[in-house]
Every structure is written in C-alpha cells, then in structure tokens.
N, CA and C atoms of all chains as a GROMACS GRO file, in nm:
protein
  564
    1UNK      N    1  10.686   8.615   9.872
    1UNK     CA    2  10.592   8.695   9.950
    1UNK      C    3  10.529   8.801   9.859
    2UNK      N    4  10.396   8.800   9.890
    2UNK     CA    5  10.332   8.882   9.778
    2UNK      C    6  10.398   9.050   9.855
    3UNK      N    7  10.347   9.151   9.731
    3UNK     CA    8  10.338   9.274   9.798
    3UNK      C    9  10.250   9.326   9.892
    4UNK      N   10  10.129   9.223   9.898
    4UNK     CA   11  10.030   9.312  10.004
    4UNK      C   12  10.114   9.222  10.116
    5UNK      N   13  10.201   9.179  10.167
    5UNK     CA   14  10.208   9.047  10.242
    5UNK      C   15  10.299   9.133  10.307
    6UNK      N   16  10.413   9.204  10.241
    6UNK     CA   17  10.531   9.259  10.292
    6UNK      C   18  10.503   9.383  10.352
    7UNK      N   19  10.380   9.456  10.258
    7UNK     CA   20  10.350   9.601  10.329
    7UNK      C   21  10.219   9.574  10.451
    8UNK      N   22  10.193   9.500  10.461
    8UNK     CA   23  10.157   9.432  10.570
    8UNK      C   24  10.248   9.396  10.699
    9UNK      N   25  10.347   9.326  10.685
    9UNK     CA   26  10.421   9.348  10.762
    9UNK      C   27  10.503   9.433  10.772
   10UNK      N   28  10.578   9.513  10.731
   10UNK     CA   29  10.590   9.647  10.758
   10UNK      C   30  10.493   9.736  10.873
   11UNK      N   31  10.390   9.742  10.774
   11UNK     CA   32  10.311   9.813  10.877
   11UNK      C   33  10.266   9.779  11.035
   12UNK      N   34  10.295   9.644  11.018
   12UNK     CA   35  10.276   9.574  11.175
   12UNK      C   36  10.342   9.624  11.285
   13UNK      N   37  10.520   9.597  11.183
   13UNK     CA   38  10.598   9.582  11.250
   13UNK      C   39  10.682   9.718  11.333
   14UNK      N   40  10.648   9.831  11.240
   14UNK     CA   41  10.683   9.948  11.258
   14UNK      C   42  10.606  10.058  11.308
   15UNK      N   43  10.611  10.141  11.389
   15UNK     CA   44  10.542  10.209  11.396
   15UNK      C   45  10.473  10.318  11.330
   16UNK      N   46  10.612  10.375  11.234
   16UNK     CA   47  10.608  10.470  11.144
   16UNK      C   48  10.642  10.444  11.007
   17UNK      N   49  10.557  10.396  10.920
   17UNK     CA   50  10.598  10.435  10.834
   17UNK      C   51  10.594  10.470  10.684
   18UNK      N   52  10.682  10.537  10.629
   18UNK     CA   53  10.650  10.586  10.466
   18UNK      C   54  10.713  10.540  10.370
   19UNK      N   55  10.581  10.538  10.267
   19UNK     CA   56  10.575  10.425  10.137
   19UNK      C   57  10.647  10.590  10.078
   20UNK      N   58  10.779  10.585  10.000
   20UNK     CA   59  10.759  10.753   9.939
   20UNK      C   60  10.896  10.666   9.835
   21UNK      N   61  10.905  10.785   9.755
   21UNK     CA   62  10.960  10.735   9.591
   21UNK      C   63  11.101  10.844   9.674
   22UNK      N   64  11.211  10.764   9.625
   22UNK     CA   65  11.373  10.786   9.688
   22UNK      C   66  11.380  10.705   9.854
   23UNK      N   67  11.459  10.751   9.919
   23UNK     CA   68  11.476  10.722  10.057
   23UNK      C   69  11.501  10.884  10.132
   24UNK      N   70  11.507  10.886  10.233
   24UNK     CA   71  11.514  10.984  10.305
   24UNK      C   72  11.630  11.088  10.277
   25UNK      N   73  11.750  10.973  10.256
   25UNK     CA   74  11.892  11.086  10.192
   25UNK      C   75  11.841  11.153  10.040
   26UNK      N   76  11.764  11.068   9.982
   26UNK     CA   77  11.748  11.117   9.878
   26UNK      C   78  11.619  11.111   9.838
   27UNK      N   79  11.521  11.188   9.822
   27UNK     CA   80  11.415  11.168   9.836
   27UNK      C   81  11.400  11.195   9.671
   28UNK      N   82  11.343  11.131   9.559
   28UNK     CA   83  11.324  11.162   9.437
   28UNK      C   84  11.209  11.233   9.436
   29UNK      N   85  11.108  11.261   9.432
   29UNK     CA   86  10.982  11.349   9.433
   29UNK      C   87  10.985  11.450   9.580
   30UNK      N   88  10.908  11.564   9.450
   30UNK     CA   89  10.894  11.675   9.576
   30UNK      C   90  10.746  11.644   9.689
   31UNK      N   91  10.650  11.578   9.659
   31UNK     CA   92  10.603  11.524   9.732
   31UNK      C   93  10.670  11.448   9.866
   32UNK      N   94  10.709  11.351   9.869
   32UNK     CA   95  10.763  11.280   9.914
   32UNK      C   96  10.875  11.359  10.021
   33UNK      N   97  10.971  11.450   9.969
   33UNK     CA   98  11.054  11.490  10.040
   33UNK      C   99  10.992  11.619  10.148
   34UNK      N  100  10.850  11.642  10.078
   34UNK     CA  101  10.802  11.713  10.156
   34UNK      C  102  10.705  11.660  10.308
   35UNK      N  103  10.702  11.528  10.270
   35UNK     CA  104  10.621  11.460  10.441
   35UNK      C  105  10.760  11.456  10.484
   36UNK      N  106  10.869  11.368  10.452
   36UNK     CA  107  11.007  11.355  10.542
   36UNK      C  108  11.042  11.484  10.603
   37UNK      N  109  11.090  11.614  10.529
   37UNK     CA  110  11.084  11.712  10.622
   37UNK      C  111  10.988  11.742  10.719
   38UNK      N  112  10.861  11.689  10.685
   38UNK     CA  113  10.766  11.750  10.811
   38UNK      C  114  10.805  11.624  10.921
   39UNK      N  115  10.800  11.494  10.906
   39UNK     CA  116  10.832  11.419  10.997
   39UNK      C  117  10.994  11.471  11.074
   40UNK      N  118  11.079  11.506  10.971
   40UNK     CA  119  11.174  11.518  11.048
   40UNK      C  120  11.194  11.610  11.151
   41UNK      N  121  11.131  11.720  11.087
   41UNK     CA  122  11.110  11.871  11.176
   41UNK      C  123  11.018  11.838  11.323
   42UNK      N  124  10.896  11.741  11.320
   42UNK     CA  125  10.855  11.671  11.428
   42UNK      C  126  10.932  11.568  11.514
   43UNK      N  127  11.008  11.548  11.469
   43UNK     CA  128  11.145  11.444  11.519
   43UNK      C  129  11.071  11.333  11.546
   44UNK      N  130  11.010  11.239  11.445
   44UNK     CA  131  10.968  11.149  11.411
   44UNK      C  132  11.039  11.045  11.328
   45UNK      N  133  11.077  10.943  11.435
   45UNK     CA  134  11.141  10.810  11.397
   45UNK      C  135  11.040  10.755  11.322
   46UNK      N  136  11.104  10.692  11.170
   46UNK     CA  137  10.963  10.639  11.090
   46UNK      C  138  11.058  10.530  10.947
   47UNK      N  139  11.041  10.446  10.974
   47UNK     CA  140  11.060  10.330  10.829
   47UNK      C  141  11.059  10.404  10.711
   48UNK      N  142  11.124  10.440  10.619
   48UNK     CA  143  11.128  10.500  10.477
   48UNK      C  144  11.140  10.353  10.399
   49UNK      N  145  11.053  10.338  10.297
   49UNK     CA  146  11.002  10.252  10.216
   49UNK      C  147  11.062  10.284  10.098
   50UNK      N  148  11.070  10.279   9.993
   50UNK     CA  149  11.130  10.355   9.846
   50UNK      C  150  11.077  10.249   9.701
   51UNK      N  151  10.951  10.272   9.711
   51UNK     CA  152  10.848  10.202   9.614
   51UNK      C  153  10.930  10.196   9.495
   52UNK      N  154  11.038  10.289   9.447
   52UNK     CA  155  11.091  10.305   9.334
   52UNK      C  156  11.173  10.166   9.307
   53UNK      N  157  11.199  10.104   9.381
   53UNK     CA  158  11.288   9.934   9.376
   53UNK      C  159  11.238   9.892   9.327
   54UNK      N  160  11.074   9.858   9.335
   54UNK     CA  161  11.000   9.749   9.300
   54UNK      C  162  10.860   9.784   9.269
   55UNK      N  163  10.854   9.769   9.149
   55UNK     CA  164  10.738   9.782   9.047
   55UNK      C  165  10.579   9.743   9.137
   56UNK      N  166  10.630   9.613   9.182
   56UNK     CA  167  10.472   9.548   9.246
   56UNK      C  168  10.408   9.604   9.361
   57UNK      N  169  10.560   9.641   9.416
   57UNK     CA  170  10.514   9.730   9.543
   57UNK      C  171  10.470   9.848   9.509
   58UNK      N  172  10.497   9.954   9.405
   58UNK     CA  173  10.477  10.045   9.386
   58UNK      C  174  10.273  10.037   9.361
   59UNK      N  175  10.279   9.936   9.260
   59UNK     CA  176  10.124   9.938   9.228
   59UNK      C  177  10.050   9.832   9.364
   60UNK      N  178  10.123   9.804   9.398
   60UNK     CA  179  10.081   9.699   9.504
   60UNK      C  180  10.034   9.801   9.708
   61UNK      N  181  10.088   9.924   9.683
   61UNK     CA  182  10.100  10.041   9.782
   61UNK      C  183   9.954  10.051   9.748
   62UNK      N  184   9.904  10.137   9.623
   62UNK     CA  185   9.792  10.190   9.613
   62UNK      C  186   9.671  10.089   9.637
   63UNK      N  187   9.705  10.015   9.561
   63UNK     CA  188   9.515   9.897   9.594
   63UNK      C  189   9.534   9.875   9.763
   64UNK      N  190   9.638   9.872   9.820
   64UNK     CA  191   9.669   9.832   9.947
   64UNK      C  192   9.617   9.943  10.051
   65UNK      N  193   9.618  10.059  10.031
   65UNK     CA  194   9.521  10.112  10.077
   65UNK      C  195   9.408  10.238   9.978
   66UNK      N  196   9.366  10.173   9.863
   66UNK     CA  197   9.278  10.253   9.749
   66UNK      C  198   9.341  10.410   9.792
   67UNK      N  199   9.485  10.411   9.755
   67UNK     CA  200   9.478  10.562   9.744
   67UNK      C  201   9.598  10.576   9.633
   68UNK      N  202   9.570  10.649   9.527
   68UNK     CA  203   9.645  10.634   9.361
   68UNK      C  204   9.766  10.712   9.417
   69UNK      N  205   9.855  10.762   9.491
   69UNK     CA  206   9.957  10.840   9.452
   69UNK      C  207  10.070  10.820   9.590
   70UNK      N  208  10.172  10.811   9.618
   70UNK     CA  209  10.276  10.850   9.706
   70UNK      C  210  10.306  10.970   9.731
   71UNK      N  211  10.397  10.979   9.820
   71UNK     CA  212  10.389  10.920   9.953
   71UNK      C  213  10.295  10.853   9.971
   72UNK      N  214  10.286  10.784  10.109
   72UNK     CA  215  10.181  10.727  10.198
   72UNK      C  216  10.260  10.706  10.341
   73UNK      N  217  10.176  10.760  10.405
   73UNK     CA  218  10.206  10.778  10.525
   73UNK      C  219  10.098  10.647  10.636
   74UNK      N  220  10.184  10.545  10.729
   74UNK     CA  221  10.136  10.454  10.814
   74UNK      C  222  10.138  10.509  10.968
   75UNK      N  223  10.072  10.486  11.033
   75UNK     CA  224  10.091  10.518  11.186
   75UNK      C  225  10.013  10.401  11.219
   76UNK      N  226  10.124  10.323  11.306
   76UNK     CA  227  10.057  10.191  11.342
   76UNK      C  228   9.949  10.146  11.290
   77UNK      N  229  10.017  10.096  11.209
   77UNK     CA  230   9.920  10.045  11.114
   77UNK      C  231   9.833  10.070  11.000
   78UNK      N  232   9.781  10.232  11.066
   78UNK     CA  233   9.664  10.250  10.993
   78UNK      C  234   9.716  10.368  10.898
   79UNK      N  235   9.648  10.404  10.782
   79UNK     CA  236   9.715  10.474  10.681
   79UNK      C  237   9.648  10.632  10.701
   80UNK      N  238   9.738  10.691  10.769
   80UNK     CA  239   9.674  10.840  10.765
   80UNK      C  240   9.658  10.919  10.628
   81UNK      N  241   9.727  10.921  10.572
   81UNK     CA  242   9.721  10.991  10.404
   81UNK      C  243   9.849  11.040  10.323
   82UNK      N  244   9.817  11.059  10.241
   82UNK     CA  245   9.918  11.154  10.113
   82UNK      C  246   9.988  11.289  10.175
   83UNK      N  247  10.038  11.305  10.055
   83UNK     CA  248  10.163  11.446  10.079
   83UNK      C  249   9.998  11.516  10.132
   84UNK      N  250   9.910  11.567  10.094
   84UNK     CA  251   9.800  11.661  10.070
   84UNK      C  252   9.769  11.690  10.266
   85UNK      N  253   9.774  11.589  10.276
   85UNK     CA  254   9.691  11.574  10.388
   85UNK      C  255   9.768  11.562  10.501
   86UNK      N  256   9.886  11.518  10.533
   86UNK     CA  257  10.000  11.545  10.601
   86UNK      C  258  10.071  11.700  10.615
   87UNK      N  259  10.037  11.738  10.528
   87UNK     CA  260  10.091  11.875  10.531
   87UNK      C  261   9.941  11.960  10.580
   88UNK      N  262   9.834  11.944  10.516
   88UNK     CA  263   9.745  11.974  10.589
   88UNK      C  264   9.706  12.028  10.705
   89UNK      N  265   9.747  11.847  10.780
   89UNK     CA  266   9.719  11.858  10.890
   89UNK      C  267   9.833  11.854  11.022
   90UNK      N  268  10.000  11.911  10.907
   90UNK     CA  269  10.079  11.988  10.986
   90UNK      C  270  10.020  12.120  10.987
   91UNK      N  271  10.049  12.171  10.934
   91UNK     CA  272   9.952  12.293  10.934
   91UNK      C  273   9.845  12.346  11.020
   92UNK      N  274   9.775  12.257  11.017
   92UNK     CA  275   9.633  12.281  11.124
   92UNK      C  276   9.681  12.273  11.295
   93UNK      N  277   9.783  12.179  11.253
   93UNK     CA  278   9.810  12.176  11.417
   93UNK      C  279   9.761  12.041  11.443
   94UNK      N  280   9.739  11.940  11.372
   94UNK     CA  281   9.660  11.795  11.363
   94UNK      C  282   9.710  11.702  11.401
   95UNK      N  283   9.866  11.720  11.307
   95UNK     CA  284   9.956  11.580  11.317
   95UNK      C  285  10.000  11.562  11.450
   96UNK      N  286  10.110  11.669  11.506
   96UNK     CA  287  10.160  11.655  11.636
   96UNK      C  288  10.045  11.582  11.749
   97UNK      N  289   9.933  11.604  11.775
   97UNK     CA  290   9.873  11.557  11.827
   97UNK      C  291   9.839  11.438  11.819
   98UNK      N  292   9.827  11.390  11.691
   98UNK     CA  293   9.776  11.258  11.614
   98UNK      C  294   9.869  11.156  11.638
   99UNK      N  295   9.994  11.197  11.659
   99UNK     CA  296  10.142  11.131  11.694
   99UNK      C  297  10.152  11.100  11.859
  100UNK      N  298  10.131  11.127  11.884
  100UNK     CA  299  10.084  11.153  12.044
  100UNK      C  300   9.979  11.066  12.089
  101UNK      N  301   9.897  11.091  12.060
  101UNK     CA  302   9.801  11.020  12.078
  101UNK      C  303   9.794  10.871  12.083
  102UNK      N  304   9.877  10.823  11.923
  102UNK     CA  305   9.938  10.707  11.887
  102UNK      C  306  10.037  10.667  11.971
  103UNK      N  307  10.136  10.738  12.051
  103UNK     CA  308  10.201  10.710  12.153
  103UNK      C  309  10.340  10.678  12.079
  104UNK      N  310  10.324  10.802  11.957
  104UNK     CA  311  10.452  10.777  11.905
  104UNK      C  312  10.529  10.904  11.974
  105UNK      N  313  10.668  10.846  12.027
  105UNK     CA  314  10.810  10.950  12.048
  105UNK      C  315  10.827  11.069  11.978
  106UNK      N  316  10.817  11.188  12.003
  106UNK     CA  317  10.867  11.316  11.919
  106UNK      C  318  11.005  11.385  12.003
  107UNK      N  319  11.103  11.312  11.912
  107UNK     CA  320  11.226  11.412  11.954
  107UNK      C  321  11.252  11.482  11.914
  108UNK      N  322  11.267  11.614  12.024
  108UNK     CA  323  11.240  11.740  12.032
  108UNK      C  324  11.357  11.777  11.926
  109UNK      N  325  11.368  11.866  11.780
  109UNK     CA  326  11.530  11.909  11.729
  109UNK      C  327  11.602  11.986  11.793
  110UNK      N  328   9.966  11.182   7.841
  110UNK     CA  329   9.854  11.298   7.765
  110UNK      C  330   9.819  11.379   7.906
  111UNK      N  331   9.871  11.493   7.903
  111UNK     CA  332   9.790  11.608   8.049
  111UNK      C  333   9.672  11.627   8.045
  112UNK      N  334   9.617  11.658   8.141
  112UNK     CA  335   9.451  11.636   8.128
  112UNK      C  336   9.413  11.884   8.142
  113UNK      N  337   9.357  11.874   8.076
  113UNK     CA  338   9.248  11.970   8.115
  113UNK      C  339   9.214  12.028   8.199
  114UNK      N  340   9.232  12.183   8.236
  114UNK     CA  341   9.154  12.190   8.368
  114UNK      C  342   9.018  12.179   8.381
  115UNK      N  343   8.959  12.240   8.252
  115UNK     CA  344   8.807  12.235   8.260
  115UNK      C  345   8.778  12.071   8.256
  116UNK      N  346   8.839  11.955   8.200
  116UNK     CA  347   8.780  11.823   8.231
  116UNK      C  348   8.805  11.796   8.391
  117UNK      N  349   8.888  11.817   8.423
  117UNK     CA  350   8.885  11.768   8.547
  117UNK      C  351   8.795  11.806   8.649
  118UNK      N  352   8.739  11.989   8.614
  118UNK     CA  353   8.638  12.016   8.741
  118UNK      C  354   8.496  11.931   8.668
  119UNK      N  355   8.473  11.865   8.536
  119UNK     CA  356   8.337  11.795   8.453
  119UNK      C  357   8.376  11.712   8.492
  120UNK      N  358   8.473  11.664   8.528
  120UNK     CA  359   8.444  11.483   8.565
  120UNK      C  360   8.431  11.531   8.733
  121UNK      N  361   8.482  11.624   8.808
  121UNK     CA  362   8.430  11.641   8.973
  121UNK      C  363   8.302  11.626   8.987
  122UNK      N  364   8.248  11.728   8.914
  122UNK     CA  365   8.113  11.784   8.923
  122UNK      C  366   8.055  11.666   8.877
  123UNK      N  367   8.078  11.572   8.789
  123UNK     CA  368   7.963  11.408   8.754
  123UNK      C  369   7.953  11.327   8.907
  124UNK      N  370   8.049  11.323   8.988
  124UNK     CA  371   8.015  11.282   9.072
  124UNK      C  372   7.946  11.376   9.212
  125UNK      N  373   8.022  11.453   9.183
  125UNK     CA  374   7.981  11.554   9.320
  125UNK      C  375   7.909  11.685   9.303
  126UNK      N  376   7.741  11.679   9.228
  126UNK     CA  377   7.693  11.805   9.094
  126UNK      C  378   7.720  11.968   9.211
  127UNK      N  379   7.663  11.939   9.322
  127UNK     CA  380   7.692  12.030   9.423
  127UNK      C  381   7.868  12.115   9.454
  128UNK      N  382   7.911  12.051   9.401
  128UNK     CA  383   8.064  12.087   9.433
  128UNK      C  384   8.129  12.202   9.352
  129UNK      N  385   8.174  12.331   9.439
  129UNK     CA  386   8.241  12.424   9.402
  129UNK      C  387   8.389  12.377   9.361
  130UNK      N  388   8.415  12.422   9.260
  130UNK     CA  389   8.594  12.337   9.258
  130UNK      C  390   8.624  12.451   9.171
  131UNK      N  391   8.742  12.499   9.224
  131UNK     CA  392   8.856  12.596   9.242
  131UNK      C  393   9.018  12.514   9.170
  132UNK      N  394   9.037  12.569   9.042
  132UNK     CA  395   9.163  12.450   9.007
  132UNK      C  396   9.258  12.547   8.954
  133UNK      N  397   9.353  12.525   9.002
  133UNK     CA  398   9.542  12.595   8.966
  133UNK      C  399   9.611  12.530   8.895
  134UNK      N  400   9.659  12.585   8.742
  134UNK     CA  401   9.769  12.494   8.708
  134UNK      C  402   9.902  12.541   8.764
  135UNK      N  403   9.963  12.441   8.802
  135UNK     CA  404  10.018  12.540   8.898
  135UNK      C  405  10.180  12.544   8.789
  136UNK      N  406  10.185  12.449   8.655
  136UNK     CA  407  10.326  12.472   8.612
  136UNK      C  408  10.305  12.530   8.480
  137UNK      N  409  10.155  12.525   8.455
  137UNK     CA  410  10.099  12.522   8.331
  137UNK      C  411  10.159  12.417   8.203
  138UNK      N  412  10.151  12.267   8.259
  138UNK     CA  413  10.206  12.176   8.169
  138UNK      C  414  10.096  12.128   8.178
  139UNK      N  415   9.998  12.114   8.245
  139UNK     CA  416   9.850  12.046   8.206
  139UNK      C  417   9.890  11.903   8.322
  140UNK      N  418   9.963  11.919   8.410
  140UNK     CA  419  10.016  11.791   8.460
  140UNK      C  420  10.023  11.788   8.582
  141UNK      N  421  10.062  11.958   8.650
  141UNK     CA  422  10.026  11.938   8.792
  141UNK      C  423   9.968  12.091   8.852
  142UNK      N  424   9.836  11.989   8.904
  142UNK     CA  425   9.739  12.123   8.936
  142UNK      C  426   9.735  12.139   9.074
  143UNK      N  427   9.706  12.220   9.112
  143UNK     CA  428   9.604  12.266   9.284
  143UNK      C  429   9.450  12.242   9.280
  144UNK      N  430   9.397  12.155   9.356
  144UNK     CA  431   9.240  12.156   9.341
  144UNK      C  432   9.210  12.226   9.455
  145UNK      N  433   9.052  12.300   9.478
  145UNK     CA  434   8.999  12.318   9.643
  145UNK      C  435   8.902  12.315   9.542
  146UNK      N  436   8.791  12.125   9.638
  146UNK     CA  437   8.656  12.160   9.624
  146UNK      C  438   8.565  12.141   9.728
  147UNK      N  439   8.451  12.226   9.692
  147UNK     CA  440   8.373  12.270   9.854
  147UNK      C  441   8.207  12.161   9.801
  148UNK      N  442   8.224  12.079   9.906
  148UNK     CA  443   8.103  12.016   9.854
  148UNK      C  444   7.988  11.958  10.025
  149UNK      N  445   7.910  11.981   9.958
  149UNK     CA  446   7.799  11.932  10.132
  149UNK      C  447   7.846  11.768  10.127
  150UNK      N  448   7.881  11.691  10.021
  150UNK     CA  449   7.916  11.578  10.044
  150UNK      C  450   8.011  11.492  10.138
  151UNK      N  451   8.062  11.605  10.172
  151UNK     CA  452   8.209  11.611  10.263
  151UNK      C  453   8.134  11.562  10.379
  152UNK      N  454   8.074  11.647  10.404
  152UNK     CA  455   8.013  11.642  10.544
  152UNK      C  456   8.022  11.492  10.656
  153UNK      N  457   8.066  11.561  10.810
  153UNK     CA  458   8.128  11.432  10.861
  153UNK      C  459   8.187  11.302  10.835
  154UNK      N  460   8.285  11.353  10.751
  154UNK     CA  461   8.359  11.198  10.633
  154UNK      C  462   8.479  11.265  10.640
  155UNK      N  463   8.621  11.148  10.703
  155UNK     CA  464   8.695  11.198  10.727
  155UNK      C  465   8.812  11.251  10.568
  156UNK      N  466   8.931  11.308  10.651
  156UNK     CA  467   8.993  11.390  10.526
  156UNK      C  468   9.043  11.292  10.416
  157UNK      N  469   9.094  11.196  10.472
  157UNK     CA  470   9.114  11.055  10.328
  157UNK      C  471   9.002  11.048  10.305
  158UNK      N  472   8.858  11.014  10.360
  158UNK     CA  473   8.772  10.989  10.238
  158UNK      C  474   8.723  11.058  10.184
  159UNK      N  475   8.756  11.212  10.177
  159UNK     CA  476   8.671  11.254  10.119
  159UNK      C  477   8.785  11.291  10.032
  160UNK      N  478   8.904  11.292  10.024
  160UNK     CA  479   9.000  11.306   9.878
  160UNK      C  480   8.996  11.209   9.826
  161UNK      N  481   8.956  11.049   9.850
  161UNK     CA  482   8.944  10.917   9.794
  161UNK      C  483   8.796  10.954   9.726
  162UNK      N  484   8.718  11.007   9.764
  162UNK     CA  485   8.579  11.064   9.634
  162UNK      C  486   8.595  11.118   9.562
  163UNK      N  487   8.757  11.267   9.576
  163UNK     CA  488   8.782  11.307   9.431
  163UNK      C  489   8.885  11.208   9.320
  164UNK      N  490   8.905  11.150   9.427
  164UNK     CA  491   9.041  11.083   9.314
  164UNK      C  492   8.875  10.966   9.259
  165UNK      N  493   8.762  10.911   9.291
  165UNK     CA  494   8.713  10.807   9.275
  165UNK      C  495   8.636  10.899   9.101
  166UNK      N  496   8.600  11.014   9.138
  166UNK     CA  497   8.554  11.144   9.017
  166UNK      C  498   8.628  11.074   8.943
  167UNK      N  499   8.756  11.106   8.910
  167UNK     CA  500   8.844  11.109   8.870
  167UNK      C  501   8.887  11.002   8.748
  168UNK      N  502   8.808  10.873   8.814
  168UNK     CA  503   8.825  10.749   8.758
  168UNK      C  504   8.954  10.684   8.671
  169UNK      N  505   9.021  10.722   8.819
  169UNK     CA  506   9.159  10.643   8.775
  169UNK      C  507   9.269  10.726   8.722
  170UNK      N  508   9.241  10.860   8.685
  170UNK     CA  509   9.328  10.892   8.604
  170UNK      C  510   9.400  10.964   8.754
  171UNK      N  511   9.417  10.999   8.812
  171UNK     CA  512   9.507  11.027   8.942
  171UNK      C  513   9.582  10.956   8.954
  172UNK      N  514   9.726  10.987   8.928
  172UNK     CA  515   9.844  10.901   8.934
  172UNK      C  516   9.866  10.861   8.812
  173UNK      N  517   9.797  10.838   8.727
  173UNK     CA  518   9.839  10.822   8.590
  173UNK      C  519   9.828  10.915   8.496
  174UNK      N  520   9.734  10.960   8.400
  174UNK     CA  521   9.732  11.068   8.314
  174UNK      C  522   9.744  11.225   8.376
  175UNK      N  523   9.699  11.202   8.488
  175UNK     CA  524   9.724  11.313   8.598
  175UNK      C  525   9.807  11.311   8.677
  176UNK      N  526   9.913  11.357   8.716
  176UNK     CA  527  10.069  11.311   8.764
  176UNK      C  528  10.059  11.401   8.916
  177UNK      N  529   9.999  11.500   8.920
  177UNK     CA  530   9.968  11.554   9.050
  177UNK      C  531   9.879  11.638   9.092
  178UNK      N  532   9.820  11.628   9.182
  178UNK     CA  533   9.752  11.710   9.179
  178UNK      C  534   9.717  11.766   9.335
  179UNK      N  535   9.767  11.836   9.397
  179UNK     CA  536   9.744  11.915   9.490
  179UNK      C  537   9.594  11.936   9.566
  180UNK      N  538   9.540  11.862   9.664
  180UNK     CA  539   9.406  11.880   9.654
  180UNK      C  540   9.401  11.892   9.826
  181UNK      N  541   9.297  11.981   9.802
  181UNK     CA  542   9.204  12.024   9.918
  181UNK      C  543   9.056  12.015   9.909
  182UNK      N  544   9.002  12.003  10.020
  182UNK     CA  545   8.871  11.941  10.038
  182UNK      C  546   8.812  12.043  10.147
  183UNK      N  547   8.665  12.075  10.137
  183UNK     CA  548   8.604  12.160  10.234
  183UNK      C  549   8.468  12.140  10.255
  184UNK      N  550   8.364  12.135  10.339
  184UNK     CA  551   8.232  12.151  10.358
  184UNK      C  552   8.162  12.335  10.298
  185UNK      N  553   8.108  12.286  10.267
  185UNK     CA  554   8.031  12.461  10.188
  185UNK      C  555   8.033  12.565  10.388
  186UNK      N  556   8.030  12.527  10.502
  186UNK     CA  557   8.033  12.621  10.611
  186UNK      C  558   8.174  12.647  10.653
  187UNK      N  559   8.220  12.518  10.635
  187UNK     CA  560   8.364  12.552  10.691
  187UNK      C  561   8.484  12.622  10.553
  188UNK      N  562   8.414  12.675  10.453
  188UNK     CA  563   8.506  12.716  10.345
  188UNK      C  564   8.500  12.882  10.410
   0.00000   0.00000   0.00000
C-alpha cells in the first residue's frame, strides 16, 4: 500500500487525526506536542500518527496535502493545518467551534 | 545550512512585493524563526492558503534548510 493510500485511509476512517513526529506519550518535537496538548486540553479523541517510523510517510504526509512541515492536523477528512494555525485558531476561539461543527465529541477535563 | 533573516523576508517579498514581513530569530541559530507578514494578497483566502503562499515564497526550503518557522499571516486592515 502506497503512502498516499494509507493516509488516505486513515483519514477516512478516523475522525481525528494527527500526522505529528513521536506519539502522544512521547511526543518528539515541540511543535507537535504542542497541538496534542491543545487537543487534549479540548478533550479531543484523535488518531496520533508518528511519521517518525516511516520515511515515505513522512515525505509522503506533505505532497499529500502540499504542506512542508508537521504536525498536521485531519478533521474528517479534511486537513485543517500545522502547529501555526491550530494554535492560532485555539487562541482566537476558532477551533472549539470548528470541532463542533464537525460533530466531533469534546470531553469536558 | 540556516538560512538568513534578511533572505527569507527577499525571497517573501519576490512573491508577495506588497508584503510587510516582521521576522524573529527566535534561538538565534539561523534555524528557527517567527514570521508575521501583512499582505493585501491574503485577502479572503483562507488561513492554510495563505501560509501555503509563504511556504510557496519560500521555494521549498520550509522544512528543509529552514527547520521552523513560526508564521503568521494578516491582511494590511486586520493587522
């Protein structure tokens, strides 16, 4: 199975989820560990991906949705954005809504 | 090889000549910066695409010779 094939299904199959370098216990980049805390603090159930396994996937993430860097953040399907923009638009007051909307679960911490 | 701050706002500005850009090193290793640039180009284009126009400036070197870079994006009214 190619890599666009798998992060394809992934993204089908899940509702939430992030392409990010470590896993959630261990998140290797401060990027990265910085969307998981915001998801977690939103109590957002979400697929952790860990591009760091596999080379193809890693370069195979970016052409997959033309964006050069991890994290990457999925919401059914569709690719909302990078550490930049997740935090952003925690910040703004964006995401929670955006999650919602999507008709994704936020359990309350 | 770390890139430059002054190349990085010359390669913004080739694509976007209008664009104010504001850049932080933020470790001073030449490797990971803060950008904010304010450009009319922005205008009604959502927040991935309009950081997918700076990383496109950029030509490739985002994620590779450039290892991070912290970026924000603004319309010249809403800055």
């Amino acid at each position: 199975m190619s890599a666009k094939e798998m992060i394809q299904g992934e993204v089908d199959t899940n509702d939430v989820v992030l392409f990010m370098k470590g896993n959630v216990q261990f998140p290797q980049c401060g990027f990265s560990a910085n969307v998981v805390q915001i998801l977690t603090y939103l109590g957002v159930e979400f697929k952790d991906i860990n591009v760091l396994e596999n080379d193809e996937l890693r370069q195979g993430i970016k052409d997959f949705s033309a964006w050069p860097t991890i994290p990457q953040l999925y919401v059914k399907g569709e690719f909302v954005g990078g550490c930049d923009i997740i935090r952003e638009m925690f910040e703004t007051g964006e995401l929670k809504p955006l999650l919602e909307e999507k008709g994704i679960a936020l359990v309350a911490q | 090889m770390p890139m430059a701050a002054a190349d990085i706002e010359k390669l913004i500005r080739e694509s976007l000549p209008d664009a104010q850009v504001t850049i932080q090193d933020l470790r001073g290793d030449g490797d990971h910066y803060a950008a904010l640039v304010v450009s009319s180009a922005f205008e009604g284009i959502s927040r991935v695409k309009q950081h997918q126009m700076v990383y496109a400036a950029l030509q490739g070197r985002m994620g590779g010779e450039l290892h991070a870079l912290a970026l924000q994006t603004a319309t010249p009214e809403a800055d």
